[in-house]
N, C-alpha and C positions, 0 to 999 in steps of 0.2 A: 504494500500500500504506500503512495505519495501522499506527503505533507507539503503543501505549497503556502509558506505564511509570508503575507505581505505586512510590513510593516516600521515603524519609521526607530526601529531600537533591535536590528538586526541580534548583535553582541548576545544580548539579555535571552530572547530565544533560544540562542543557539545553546549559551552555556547552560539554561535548567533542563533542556532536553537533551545534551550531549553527555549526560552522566549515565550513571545507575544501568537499569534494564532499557532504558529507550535507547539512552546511546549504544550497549552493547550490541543493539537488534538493528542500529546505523550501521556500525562496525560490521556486521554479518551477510548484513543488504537484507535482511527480512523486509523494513520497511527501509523510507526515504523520507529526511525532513530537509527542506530547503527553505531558506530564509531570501525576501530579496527587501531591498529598502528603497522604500516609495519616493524616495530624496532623487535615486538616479532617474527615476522616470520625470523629473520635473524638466522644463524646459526655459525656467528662467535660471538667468544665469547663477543666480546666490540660492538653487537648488531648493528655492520657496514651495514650501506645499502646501498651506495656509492660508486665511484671510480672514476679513471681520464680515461676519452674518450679514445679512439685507436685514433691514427690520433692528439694526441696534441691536443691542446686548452685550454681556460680560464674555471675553475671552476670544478665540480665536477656532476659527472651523477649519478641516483639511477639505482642499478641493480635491472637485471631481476627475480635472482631467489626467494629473500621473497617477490616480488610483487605477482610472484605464488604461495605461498604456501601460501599467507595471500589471495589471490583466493578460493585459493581450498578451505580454510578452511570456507570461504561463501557460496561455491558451496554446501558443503557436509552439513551445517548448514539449508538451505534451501530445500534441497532436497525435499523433503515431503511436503512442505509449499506453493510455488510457482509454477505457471502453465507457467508463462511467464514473460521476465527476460530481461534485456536493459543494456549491460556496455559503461559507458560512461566517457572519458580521458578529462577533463578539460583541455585546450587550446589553444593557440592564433591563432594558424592553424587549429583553427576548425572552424566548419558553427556556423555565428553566431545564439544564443538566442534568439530567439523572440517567442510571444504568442503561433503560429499555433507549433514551436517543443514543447511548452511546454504542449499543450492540446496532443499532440501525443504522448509526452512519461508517460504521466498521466493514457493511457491506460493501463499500464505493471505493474504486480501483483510487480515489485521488478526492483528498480534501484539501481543499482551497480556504486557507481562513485570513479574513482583513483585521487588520487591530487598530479600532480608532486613536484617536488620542485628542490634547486639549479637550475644545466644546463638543465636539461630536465629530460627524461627517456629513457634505455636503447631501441631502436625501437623494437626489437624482441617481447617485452614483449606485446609491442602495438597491434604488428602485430598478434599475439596468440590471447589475450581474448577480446581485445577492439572493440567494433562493431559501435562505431562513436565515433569523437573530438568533442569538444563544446569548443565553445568562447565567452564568455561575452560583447569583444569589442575588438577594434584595438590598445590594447595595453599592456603591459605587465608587468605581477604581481611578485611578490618573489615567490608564492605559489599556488596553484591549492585552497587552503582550501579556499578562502572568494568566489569564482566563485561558487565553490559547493555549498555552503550554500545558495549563492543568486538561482541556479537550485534547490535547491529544494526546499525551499522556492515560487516559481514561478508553479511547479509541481506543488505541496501540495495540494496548496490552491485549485486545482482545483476537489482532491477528496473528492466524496459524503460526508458527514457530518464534514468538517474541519471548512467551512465558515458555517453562520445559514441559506442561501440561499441561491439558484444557483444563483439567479435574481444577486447577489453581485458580480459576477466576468464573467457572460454573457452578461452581458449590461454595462459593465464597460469601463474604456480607453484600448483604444488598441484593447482586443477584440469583439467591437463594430466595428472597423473598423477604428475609428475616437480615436482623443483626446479628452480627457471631458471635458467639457464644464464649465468654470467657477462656482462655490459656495461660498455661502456666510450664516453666521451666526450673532447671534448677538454684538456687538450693530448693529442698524442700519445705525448709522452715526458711522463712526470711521474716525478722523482724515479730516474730509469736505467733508469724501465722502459715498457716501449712495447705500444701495441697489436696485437696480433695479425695476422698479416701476414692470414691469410684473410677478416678483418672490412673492410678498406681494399681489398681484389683485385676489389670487383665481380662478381664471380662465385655469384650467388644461392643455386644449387644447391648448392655447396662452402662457402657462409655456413652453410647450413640444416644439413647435414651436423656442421660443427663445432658447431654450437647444438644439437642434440641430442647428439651425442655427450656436450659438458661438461655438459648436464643430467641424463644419466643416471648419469655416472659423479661427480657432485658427489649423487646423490642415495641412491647406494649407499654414499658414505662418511661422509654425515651424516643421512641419514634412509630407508635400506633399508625401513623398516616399510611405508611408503608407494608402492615398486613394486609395479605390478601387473604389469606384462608382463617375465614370468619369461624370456620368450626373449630380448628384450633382453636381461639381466640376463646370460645364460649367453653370449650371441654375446660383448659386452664382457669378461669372464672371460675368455674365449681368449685373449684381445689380450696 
């Protein structure tokens, strides 16, 4: 899978996604992250990509026309490469983040993501190549660049050979349905308090039993929103 992130803090991109398991699955070519910055597509001389809003107001907007031509210049680079293709504007006004978008835009041979910055982005530009906002949460950043990196980072991990197992991120939090369920390592005493007699017993079936259990009922106390299987939810209630 390609990562095409347009935007004007190239560095900062490069370096949160060139570490850990993303950068590893760069290194290996699983996937592709490419940064380009919106600066060289400007066509004034002092590489302006900016201006003050029509209508007044505080702060500075990015134009429209090198967020195109720093477009095109992905379109025509891809050409050949790509069967299918996803642009996506980092935004507070967008649908939030969560698992199920991130398994869906996992499908698409090539994500394209723009990182505003300043007051926002000129709307035209939006309205042209963007085919959905994204938002990380209810509230509001300097920059598009840390939202992106956390999308694809959240993407990534879900294409074939990044993680060393599917089992690693299908049966994990969240996309289980549920929260995960407390772990523990060693010591086994730490500080007077100890593990779990059921996790040390050996006994698989009564392991699985108590992991689901503290998953659901850690998931109704801190994030209820997220259950779907209401039967669960009511058998627990009894207890």
């Amino acid at each position: 899978m390609i990562f095409d992130i347009m935007t004007l803090f190239p560095d900062l991109v490069a370096t949160v996604l060139g570490e850990s398991i993303i950068g590893r699955a760069q290194k290996s070519g699983v996937i592709e992250v490419a940064t380009y910055n919106i600066r060289d597509y400007s066509e004034d001389k002092h590489h302006r990509v900016d201006d003050t809003p029509y209508g007044g107001g505080k702060g500075m907007l990015m134009m429209a026309p090198p967020i195109y031509r720093c477009y095109e210049a992905i379109c025509q680079k891809r050409e050949d490469t790509v069967r299918t293709k996803r642009v996506v504007f980092m935004s507070p006004a967008g649908q939030l983040l969560n698992q199920r978008k991130a398994e869906e835009l996992s499908q698409y041979d090539n994500l394209i993501i723009l990182c505003g910055h300043y007051e926002g982005v000129d709307r035209r530009i939006l309205d042209e190549i963007v085919d959905e906002e994204i938002s990380i949460g209810d509230y509001v950043l300097t920059g598009g660049e840390i939202p992106a990196c956390i999308l694809v980072d959240s993407v990534a991990r879900l294409v074939e050979g990044v993680l060393s197992d599917p089992e690693c991120h299908e049966k994990e939090s969240i996309s289980s349905g549920y929260l995960e369920y407390p772990q523990y390592t060693r010591p086994y005493d730490y500080h007077g308090v100890t593990v779990p007699d059921v996790l040390i017993s050996g006994h698989h079936e009564n392991i699985d039993r108590w992991r689901r259990e503290k998953a659901l009922e850690l998931t109704l106390k801190n994030r209820p929103d997220i259950i779907e299987n209401f039967g669960r939810r009511e058998e627990l209630e009894k207890k």
